[in-house]
C-alpha positions in Angstrom: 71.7 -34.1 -72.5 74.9 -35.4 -71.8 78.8 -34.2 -71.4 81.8 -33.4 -73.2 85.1 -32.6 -72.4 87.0 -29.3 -73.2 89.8 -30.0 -75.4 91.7 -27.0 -73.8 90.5 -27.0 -70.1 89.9 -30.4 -69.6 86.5 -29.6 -67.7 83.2 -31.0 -68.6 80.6 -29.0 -70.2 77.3 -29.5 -72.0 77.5 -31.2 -75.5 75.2 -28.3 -76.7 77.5 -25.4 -76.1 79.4 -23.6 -79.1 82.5 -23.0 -76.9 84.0 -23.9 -73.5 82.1 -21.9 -70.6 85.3 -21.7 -68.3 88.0 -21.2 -71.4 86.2 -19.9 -74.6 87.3 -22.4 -76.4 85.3 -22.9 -79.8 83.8 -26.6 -80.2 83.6 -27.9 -83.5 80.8 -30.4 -84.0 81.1 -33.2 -86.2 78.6 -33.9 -88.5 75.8 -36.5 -87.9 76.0 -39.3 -89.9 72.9 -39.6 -92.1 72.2 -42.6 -94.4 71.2 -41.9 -97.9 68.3 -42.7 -98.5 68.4 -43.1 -101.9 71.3 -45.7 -101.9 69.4 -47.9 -99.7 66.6 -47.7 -101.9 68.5 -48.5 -105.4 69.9 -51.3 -103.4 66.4 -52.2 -102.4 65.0 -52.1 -105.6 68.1 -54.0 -107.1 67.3 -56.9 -105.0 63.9 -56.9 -105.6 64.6 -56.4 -109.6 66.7 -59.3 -109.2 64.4 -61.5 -107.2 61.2 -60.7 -109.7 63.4 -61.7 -112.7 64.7 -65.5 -111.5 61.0 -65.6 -110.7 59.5 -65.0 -114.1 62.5 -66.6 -115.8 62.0 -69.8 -113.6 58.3 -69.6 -114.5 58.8 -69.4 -117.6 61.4 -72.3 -118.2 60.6 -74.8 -115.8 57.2 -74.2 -113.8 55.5 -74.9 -117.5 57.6 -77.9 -119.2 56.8 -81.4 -119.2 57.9 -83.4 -115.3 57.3 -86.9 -114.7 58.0 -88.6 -111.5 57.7 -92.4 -111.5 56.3 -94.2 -108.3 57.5 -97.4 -107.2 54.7 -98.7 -105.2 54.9 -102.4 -103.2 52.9 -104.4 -105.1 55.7 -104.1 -108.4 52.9 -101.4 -109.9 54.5 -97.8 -111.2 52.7 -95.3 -111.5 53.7 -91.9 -113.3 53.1 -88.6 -112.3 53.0 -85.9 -114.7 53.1 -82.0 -114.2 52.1 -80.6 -117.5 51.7 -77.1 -118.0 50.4 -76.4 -114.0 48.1 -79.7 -113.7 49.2 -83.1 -112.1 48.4 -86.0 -114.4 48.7 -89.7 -112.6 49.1 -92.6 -115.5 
């Protein structure tokens, strides 16, 4: 529990008093602050919707196409690595 000052006395009374003890004056409360809930969960959502869709589109265009990677090694022999559809291929 903590305190408040009167607006019209100046004194300090209990923050859960409807009015001032020594003067009668009427406190108005303000009213809490509450987050809505369902904003921060569309924006949740949104992100996640977001997120899951680069995924699939990434997966879709790149995780399954053709990449080759030639290796230089030190004896002047490359080699060639191949990712074909999920499996590494070495030529």
């Amino acid at each position: 529990m903590s305190s408040i000052t009167c607006l019209k006395c100046g004194r300090e009374i209990s923050d859960t008093v409807n009015s001032c003890p020594y003067c009668g004056f009427t406190i108005e409360k303000l009213p809490e602050k509450k987050k809505d809930k369902t904003v921060i969960l569309f924006i949740v959502l949104l992100v996640l919707a977001v997120v899951l869709t680069g995924f699939i589109l990434w997966y879709i265009l790149f995780a399954k196409t053709w990449i080759s990677i030639e290796i230089s090694r030190a004896d002047n022999i490359v080699e060639t690595v191949s990712l074909i559809g999920g499996n590494w291929y070495v030529s």
